[in-house]
Structures are given as structure tokens and as C-alpha cells.
LUMKESE-533871 format. One record per residue: residue number from 1; residue in one letter; y negated, z negated, x of N, C-alpha, C in turn. Coordinates in Angstrom, 1 decimal. Each point is the difference from the previous one (the first is absolute). Layout:
REM residues N
<atom resi="NUM" resn="A" n_py="Y" n_pz="Z" n_px="X" ca_py="Y" ca_pz="Z" ca_px="X" c_py="Y" c_pz="Z" c_px="X"/>
...
REM end
This chain:
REM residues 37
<atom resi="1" resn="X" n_py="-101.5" n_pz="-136.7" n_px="142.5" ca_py="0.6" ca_pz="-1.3" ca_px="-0.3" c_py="0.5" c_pz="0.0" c_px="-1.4"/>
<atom resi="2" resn="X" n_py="-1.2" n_pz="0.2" n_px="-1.1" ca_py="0.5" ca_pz="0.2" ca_px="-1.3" c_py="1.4" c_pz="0.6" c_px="-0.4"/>
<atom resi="3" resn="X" n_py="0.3" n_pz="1.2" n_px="0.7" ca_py="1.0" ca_pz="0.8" ca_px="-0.5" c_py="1.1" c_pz="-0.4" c_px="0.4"/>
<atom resi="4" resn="X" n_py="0.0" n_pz="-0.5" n_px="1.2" ca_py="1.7" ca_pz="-0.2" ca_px="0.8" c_py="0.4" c_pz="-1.4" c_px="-1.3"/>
<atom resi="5" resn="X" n_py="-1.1" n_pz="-0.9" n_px="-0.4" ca_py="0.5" ca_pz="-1.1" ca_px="-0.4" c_py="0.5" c_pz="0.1" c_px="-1.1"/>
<atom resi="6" resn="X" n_py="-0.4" n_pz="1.2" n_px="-0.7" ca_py="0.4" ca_pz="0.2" ca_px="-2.0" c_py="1.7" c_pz="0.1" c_px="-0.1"/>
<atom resi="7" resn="X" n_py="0.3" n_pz="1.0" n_px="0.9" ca_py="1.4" ca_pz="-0.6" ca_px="-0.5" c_py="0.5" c_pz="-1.1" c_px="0.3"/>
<atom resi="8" resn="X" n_py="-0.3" n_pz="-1.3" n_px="1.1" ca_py="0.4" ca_pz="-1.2" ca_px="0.2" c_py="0.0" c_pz="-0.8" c_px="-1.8"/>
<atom resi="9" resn="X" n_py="-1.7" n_pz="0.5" n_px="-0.5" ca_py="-0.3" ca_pz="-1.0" ca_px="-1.2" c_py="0.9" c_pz="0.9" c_px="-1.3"/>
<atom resi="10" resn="X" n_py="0.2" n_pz="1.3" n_px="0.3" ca_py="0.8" ca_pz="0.6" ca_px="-1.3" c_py="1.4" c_pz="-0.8" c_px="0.1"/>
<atom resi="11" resn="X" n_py="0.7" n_pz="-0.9" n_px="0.7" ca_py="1.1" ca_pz="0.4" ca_px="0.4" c_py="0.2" c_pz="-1.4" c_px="0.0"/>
<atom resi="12" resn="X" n_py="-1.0" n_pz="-0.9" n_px="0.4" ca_py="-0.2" ca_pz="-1.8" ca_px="-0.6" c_py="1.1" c_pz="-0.2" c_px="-1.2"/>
<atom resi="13" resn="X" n_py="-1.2" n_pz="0.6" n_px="-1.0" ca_py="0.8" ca_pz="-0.8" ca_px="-1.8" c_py="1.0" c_pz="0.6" c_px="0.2"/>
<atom resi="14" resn="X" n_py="0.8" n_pz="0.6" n_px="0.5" ca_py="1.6" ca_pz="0.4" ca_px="0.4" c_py="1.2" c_pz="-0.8" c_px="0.2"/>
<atom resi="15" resn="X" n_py="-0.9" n_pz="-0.6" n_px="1.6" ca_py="0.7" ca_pz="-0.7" ca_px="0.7" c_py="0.1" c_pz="-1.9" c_px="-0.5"/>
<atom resi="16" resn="X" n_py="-1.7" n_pz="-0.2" n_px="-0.6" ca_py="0.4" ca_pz="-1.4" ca_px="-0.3" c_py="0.6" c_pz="-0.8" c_px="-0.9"/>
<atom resi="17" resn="X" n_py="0.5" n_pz="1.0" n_px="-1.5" ca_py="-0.2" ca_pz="-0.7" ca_px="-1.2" c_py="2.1" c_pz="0.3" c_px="1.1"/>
<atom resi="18" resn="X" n_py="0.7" n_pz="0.7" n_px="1.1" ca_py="1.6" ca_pz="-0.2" ca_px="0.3" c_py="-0.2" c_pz="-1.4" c_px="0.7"/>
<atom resi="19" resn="X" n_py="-0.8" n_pz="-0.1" n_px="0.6" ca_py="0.3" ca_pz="-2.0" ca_px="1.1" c_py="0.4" c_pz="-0.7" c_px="-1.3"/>
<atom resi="20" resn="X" n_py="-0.9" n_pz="-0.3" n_px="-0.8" ca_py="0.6" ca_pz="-1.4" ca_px="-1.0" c_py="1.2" c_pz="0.3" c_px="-0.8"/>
<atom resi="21" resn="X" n_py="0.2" n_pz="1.2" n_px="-0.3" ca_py="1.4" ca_pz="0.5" ca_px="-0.4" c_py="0.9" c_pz="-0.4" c_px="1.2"/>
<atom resi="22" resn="X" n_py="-0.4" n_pz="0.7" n_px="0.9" ca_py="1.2" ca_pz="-0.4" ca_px="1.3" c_py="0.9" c_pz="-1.6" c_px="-0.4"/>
<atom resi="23" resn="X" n_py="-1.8" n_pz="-0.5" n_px="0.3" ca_py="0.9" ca_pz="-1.4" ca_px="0.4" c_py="0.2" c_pz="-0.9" c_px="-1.4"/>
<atom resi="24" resn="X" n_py="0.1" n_pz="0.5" n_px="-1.3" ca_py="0.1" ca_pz="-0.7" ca_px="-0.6" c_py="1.7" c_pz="0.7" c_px="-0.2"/>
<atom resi="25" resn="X" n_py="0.2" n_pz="1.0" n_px="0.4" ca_py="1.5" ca_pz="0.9" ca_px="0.1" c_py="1.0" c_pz="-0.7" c_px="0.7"/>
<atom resi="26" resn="X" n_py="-0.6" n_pz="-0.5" n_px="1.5" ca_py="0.5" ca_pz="-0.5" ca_px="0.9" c_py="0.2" c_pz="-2.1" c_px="-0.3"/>
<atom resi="27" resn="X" n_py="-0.9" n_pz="-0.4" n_px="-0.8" ca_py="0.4" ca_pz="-1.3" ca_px="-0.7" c_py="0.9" c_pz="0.3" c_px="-0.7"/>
<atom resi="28" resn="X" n_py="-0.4" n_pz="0.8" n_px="-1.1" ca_py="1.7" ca_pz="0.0" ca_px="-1.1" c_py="1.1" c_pz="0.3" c_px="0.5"/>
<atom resi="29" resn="X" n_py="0.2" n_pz="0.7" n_px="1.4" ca_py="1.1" ca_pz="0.5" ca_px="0.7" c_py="0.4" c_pz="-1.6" c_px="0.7"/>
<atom resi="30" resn="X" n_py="-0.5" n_pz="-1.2" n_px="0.6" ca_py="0.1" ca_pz="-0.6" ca_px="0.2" c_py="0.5" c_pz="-1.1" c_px="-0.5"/>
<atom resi="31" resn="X" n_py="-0.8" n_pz="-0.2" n_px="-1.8" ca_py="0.3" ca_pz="-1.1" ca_px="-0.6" c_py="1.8" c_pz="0.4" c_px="-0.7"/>
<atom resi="32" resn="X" n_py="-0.1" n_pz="1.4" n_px="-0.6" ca_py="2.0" ca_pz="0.8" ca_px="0.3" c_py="0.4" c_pz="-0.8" c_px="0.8"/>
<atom resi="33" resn="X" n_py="-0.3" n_pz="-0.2" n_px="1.0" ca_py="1.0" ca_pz="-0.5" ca_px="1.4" c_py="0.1" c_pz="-1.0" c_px="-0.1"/>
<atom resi="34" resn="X" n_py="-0.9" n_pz="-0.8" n_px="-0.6" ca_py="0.1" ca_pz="-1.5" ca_px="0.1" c_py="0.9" c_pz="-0.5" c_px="-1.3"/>
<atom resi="35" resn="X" n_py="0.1" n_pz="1.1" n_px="-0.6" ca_py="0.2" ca_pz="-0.5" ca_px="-1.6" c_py="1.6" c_pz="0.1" c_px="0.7"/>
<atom resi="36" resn="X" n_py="0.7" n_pz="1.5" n_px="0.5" ca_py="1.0" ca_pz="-0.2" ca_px="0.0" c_py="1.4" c_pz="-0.5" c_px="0.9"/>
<atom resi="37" resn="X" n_py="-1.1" n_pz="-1.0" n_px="1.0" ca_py="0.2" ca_pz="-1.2" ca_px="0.5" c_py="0.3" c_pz="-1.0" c_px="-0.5"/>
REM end
């Protein structure tokens, strides 16, 4: 069990610190749009 999971947890602080980038990427891409409305 141990082993299969380590690269799931190596591979975590990878994946989560891109979501709040995502979507703060995807607001600024949005409020652009509104601005140039």
C-alpha cells in the first residue's frame, strides 16, 4: 500500500500550490473581459 501511494504524495505539492493559480489566472482573464466591454 505504502509504495504505490508515495508518488501520489510526491506529486501533491506539485499539483496544488497550480489550482489557485489556475483560477486566480482564469478571474484576471475574466475581469480583461469585463474591463474591455
Amino acid at each position: 500500500m505504502l509504495p504505490t501511494a508515495w508518488p501520489v504524495f510526491d506529486s501533491l505539492p506539485l499539483v496544488t500550490p497550480s489550482i489557485p493559480l489556475g483560477i486566480a489566472f482564469e478571474l484576471a482573464l475574466q475581469c480583461n473581459r469585463n474591463r474591455s466591454l
